[in-house]
DSSP file (Angstrom, degrees, kcal/mol; ACC not computed):
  #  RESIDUE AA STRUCTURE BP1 BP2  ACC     N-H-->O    O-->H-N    N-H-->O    O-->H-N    TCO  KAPPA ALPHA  PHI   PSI    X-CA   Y-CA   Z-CA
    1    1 A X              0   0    0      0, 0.0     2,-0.4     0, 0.0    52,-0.1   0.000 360.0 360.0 360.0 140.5  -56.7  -49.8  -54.3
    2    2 A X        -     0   0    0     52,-0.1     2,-0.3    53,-0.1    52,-0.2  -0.504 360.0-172.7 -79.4 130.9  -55.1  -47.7  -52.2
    3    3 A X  E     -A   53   0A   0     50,-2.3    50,-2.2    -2,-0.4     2,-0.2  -0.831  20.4-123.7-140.2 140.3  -51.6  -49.0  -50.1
    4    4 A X  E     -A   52   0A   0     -2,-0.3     2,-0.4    48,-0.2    48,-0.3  -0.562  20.9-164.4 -91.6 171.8  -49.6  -47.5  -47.6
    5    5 A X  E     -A   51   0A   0     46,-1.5    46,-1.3    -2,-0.2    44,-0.1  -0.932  17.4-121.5-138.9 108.0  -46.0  -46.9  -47.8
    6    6 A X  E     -A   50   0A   0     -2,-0.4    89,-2.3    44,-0.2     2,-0.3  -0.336  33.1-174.5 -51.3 140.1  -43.2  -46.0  -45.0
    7    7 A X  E     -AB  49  94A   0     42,-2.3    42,-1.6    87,-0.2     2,-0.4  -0.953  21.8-139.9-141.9-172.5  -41.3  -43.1  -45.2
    8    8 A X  E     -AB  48  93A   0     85,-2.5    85,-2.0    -2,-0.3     2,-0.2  -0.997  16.2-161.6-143.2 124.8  -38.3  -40.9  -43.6
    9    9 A X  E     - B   0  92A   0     38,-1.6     2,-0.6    -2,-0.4    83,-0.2  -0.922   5.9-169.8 -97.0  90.8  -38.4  -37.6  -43.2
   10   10 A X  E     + B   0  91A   0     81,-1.3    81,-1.4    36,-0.2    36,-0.2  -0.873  24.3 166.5 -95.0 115.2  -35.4  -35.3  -42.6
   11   11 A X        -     0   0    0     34,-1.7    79,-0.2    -2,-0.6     2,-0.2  -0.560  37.0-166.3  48.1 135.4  -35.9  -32.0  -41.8
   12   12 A X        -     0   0    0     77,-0.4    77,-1.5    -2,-0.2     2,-0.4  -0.841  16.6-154.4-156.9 132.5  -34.8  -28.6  -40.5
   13   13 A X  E     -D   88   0B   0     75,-0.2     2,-0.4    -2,-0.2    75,-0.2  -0.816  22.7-158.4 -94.9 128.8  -37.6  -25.2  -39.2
   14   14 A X  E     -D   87   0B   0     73,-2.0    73,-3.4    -2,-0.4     2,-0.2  -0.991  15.7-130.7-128.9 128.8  -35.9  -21.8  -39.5
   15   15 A X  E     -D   86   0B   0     -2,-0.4    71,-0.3    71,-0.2     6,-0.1  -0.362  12.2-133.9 -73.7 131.5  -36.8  -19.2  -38.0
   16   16 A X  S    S-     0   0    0     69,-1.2     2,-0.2    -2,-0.2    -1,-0.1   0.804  88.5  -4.3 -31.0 -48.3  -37.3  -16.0  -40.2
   17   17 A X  S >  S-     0   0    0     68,-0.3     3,-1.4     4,-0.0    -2,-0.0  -0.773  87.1 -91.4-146.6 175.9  -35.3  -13.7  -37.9
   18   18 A X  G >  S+     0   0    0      1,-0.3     3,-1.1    -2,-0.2     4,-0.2   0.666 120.1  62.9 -54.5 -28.7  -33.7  -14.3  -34.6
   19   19 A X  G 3  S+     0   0    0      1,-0.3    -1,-0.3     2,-0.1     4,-0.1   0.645  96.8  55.9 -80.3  -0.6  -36.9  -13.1  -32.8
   20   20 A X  G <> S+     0   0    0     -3,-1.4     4,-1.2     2,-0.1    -1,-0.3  -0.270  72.2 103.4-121.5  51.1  -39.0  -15.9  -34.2
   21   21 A X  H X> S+     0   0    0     -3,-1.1     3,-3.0     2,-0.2     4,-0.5   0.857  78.5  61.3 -82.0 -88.3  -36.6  -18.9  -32.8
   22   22 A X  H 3> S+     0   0    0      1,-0.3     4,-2.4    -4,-0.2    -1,-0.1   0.588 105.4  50.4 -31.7 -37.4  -39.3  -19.5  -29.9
   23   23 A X  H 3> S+     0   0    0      2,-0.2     4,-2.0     3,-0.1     5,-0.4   0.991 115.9  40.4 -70.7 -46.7  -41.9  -20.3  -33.4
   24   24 A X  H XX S+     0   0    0     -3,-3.0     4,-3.0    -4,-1.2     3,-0.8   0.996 115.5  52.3 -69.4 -56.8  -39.2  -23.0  -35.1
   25   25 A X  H 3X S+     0   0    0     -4,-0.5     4,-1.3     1,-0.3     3,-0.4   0.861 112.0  46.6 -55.9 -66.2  -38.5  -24.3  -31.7
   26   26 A X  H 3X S+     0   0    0     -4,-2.4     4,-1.5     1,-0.3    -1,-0.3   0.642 114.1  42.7  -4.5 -68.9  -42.3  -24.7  -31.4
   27   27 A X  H <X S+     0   0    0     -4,-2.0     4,-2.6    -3,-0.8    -1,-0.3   0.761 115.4  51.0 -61.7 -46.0  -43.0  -26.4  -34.8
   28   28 A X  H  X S+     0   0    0     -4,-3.0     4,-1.3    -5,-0.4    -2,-0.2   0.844 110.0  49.9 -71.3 -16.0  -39.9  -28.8  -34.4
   29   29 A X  H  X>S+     0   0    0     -4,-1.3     4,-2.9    -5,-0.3     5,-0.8   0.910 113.8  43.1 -96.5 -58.2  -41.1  -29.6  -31.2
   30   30 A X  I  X>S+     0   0    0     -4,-1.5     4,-1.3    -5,-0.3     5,-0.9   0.932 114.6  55.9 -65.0 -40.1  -45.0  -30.4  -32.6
   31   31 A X  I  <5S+     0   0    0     -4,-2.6     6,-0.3     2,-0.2     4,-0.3   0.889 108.0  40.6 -43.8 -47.1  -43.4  -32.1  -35.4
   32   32 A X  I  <5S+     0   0    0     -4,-1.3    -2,-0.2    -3,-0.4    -3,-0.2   0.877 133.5  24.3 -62.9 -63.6  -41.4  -34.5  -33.4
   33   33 A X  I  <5S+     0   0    0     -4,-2.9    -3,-0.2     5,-0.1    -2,-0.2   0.563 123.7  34.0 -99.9 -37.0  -44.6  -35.0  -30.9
   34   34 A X  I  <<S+     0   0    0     -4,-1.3    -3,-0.2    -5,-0.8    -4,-0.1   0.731  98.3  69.7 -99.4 -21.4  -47.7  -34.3  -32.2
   35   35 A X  S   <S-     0   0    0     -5,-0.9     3,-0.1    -4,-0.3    -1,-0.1   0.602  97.9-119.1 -86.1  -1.1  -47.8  -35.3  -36.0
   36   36 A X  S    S+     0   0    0      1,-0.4     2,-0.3    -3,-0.1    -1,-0.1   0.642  72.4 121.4  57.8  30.1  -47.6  -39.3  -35.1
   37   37 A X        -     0   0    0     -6,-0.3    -1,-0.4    12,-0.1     2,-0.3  -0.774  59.4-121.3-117.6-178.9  -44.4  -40.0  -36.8
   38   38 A X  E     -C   48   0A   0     10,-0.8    10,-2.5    -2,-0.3    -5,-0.1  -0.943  13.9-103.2-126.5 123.1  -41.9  -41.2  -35.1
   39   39 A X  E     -C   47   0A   0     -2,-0.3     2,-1.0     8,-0.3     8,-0.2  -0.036  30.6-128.3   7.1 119.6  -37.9  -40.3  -34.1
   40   40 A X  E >   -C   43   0A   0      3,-0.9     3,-1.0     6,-0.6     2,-0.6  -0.741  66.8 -70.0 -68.9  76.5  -35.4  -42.1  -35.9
   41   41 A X  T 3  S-     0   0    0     -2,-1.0    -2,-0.1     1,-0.3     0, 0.0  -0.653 105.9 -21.6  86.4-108.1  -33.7  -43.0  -32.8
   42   42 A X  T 3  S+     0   0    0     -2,-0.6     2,-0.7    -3,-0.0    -1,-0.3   0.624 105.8 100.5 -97.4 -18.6  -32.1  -40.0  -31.3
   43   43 A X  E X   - C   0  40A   0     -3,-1.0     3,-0.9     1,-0.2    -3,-0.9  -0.487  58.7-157.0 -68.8 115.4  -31.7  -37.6  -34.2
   44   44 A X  E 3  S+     0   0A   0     -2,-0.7    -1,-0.2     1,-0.2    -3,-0.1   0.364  78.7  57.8 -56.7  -7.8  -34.4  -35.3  -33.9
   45   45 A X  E 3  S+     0   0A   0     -5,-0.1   -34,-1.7   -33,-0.0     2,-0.4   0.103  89.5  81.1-122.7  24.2  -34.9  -34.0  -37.0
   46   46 A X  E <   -     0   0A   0     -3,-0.9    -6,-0.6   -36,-0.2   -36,-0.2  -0.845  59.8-168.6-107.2 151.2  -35.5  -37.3  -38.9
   47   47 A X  E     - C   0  39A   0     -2,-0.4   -38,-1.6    -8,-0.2     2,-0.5  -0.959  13.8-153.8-135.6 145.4  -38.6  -38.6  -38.8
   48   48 A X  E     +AC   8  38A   0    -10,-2.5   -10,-0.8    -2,-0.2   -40,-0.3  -0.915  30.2 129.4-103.3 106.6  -40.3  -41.9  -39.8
   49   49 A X  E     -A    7   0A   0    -42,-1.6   -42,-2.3    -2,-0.5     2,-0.7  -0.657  44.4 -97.2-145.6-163.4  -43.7  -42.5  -40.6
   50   50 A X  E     -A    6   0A   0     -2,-0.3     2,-0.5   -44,-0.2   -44,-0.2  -0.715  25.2-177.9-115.8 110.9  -46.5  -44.0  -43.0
   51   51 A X  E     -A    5   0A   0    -46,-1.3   -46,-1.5    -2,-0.7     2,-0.4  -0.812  21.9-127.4-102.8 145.7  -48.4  -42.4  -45.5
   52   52 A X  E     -A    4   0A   0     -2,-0.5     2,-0.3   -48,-0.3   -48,-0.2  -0.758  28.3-176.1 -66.9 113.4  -51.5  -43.9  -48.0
   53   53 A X  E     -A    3   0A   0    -50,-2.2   -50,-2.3    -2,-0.4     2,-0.2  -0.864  20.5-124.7-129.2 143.8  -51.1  -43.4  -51.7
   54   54 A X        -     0   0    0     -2,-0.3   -52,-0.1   -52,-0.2    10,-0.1  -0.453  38.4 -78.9 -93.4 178.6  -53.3  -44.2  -54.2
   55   55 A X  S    S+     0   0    0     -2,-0.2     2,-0.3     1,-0.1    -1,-0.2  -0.065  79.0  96.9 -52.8 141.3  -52.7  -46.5  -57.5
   56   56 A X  S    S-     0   0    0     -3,-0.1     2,-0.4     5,-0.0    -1,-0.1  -0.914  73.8 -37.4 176.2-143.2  -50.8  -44.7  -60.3
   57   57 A X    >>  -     0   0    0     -2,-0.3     3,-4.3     0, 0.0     4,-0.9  -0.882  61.4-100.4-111.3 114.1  -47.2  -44.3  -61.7
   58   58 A X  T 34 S+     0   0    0     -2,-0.4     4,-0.3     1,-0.3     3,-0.1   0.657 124.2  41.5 -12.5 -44.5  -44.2  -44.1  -59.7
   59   59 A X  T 3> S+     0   0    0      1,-0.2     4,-1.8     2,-0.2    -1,-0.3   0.782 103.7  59.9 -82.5 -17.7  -44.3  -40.3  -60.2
   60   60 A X  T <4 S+     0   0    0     -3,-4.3    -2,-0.2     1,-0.2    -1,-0.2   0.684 111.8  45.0 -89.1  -7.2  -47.7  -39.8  -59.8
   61   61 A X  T  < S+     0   0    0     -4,-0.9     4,-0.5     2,-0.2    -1,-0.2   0.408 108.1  54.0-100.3  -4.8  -47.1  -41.2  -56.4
   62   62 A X  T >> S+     0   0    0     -5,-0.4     3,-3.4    -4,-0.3     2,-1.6   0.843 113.3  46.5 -83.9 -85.6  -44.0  -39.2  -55.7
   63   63 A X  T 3< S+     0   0    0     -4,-1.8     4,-0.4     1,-0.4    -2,-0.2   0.210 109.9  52.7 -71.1   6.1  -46.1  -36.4  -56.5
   64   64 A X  T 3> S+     0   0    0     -2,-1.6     4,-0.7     2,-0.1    -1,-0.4   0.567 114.2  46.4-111.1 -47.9  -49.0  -37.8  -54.2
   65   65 A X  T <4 S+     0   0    0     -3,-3.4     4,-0.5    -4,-0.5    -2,-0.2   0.694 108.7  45.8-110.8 -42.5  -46.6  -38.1  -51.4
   66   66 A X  T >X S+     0   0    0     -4,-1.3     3,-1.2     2,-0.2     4,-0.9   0.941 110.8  54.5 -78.5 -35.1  -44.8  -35.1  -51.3
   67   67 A X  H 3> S+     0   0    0     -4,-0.4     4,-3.8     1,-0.3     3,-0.3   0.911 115.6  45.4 -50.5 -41.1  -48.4  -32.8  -51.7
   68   68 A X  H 3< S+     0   0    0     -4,-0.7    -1,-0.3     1,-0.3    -2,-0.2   0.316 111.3  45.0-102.6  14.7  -49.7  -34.9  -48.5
   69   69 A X  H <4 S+     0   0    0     -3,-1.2     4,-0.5    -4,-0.5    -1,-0.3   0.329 118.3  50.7-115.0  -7.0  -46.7  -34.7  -46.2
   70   70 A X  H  X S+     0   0    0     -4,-0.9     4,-4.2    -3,-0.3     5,-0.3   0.912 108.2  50.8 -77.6 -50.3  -46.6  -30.8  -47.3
   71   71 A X  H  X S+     0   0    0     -4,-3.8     4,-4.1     1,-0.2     5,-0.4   0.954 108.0  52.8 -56.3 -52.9  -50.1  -30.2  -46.6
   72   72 A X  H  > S+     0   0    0     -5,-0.2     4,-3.2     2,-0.2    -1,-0.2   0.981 110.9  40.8 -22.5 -79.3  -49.8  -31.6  -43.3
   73   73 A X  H  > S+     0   0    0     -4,-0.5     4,-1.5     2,-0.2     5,-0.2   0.988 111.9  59.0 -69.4 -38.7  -46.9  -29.6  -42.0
   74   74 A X  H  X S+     0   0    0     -4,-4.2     4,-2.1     1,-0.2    -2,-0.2   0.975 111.5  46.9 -47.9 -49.8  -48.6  -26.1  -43.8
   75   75 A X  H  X S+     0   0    0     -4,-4.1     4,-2.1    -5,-0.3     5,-0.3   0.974 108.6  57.2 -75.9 -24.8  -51.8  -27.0  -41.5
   76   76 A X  H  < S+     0   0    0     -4,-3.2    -1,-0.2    -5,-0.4    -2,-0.2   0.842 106.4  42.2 -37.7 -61.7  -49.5  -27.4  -38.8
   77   77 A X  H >X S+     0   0    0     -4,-1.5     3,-4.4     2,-0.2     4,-2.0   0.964 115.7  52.1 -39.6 -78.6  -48.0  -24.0  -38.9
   78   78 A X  H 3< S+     0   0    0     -4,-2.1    -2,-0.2     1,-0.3    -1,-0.2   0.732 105.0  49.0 -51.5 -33.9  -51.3  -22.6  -39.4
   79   79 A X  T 3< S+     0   0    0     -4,-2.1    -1,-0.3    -5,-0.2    -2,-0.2   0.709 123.5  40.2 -71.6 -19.2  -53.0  -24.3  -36.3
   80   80 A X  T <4 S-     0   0    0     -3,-4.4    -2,-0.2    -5,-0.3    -1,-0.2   0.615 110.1-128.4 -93.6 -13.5  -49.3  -22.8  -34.3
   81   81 A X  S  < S+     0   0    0     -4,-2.0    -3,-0.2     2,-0.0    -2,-0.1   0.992  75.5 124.2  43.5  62.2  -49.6  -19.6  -36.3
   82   82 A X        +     0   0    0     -5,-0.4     4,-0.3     4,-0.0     3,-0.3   0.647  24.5 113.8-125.4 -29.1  -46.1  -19.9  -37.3
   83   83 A X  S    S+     0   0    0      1,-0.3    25,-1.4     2,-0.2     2,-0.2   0.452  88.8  33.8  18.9 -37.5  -46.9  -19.8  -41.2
   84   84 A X  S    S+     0   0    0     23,-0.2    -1,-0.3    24,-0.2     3,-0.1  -0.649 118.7  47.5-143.0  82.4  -44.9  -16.3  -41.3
   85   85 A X  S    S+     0   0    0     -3,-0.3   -69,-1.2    -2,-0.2     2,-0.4   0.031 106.5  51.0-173.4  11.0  -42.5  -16.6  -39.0
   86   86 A X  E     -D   15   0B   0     -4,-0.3     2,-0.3   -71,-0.3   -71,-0.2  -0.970  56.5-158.4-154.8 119.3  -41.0  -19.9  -39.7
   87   87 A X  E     -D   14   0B   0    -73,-3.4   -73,-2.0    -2,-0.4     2,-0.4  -0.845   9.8-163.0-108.3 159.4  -39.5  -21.7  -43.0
   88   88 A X  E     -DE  13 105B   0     17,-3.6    17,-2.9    -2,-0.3     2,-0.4  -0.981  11.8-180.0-138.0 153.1  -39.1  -25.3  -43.4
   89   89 A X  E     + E   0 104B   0    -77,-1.5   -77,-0.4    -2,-0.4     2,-0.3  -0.954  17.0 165.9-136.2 133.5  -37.0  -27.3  -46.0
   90   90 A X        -     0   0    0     13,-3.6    13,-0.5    -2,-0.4     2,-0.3  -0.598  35.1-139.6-124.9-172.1  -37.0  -31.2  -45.9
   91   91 A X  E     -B   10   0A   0    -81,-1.4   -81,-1.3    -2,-0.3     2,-0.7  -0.937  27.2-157.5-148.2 136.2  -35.9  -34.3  -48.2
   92   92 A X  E     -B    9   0A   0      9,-1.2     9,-0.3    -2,-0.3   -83,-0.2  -0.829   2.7-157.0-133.0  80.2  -38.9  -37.1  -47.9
   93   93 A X  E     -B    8   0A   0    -85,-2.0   -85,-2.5    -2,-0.7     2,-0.4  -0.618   7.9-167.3 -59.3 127.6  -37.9  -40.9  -48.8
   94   94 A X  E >   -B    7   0A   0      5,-0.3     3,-1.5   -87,-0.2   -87,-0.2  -0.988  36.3-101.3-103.7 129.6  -41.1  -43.0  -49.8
   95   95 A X  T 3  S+     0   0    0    -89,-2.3   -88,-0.0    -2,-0.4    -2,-0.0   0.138 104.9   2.3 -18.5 110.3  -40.4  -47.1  -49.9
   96   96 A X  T 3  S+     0   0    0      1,-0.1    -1,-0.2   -91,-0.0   -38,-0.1   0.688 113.4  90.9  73.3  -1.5  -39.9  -48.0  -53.7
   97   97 A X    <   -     0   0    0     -3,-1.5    -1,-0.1   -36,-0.1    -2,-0.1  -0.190  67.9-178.4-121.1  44.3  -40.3  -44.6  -54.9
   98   98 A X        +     0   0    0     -5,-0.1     2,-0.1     3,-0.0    -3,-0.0   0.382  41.5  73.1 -71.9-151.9  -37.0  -43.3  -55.0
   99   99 A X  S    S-     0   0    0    -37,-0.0    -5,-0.3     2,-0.0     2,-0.1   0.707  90.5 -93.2 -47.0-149.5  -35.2  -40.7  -55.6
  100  100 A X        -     0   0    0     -2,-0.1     2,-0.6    -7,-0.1    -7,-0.2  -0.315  31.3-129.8 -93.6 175.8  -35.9  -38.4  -52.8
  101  101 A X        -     0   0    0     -9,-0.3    -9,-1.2    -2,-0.1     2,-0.7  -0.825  17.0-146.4-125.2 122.8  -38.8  -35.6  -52.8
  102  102 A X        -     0   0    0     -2,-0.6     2,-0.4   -11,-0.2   -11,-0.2  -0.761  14.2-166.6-105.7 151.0  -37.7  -32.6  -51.9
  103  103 A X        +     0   0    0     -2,-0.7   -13,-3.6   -13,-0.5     2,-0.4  -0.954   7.4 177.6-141.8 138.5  -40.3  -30.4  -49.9
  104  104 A X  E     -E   89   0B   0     -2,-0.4     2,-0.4   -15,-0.3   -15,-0.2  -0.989   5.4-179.9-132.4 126.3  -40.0  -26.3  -49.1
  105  105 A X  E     -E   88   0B   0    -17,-2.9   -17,-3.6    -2,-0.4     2,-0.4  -0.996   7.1-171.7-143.5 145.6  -42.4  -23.8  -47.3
  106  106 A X        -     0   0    0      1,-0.4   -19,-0.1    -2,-0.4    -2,-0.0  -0.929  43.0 -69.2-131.6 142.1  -41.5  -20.5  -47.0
  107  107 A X              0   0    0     -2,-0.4    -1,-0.4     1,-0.2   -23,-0.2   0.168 360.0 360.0 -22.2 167.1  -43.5  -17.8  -44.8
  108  108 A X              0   0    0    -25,-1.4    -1,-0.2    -3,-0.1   -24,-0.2   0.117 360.0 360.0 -91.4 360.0  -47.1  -16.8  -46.3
């Protein structure tokens, strides 16, 4: 059966070139607001939230975790059309599934 698990997400959107700041600001801003995770307090570029994983193996659930918080932020982009204009590199804590998962998207 399938069980959810909190996690923290730290984060940072870079812009390709100087000319595309307006896209990172954009995406950090829909990250922060739109995705339904939550601020760690004031730091803006942490985030907290819950995702559902199904039964398996500590890795298979790492590997479970990191796909669906990737996919996520890739449709993100794509719905902002920021996808080539915009990189992102995070580090993604799941409860009980340590160490951390590290997650990279780089233009298309």
């Amino acid at each position: 059966m399938s069980k959810p698990y909190a996690f923290q997400l730290a984060y940072t959107i870079s812009p390709v070139s100087n000319d595309h700041e307006g896209d990172a600001a954009a995406a950090r801003t829909h990250l922060r607001e739109e995705m339904g995770w939550k601020k760690s307090g004031k730091i803006e570029t942490t985030l907290n939230g819950e995702l559902v994983l199904s039964p398996g193996t500590a890795e298979e659930k790492r590997k479970e975790a990191g796909k669906a918080i990737r996919t996520r932020i890739r449709d993100a982009f794509k719905a902002l059309e920021v996808q080539d204009t915009v990189s992102f590199a995070g580090s993604l804590l799941v409860s009980g599934l340590d160490p951390e998962i590290k997650i990279g998207i780089k233009p298309d």
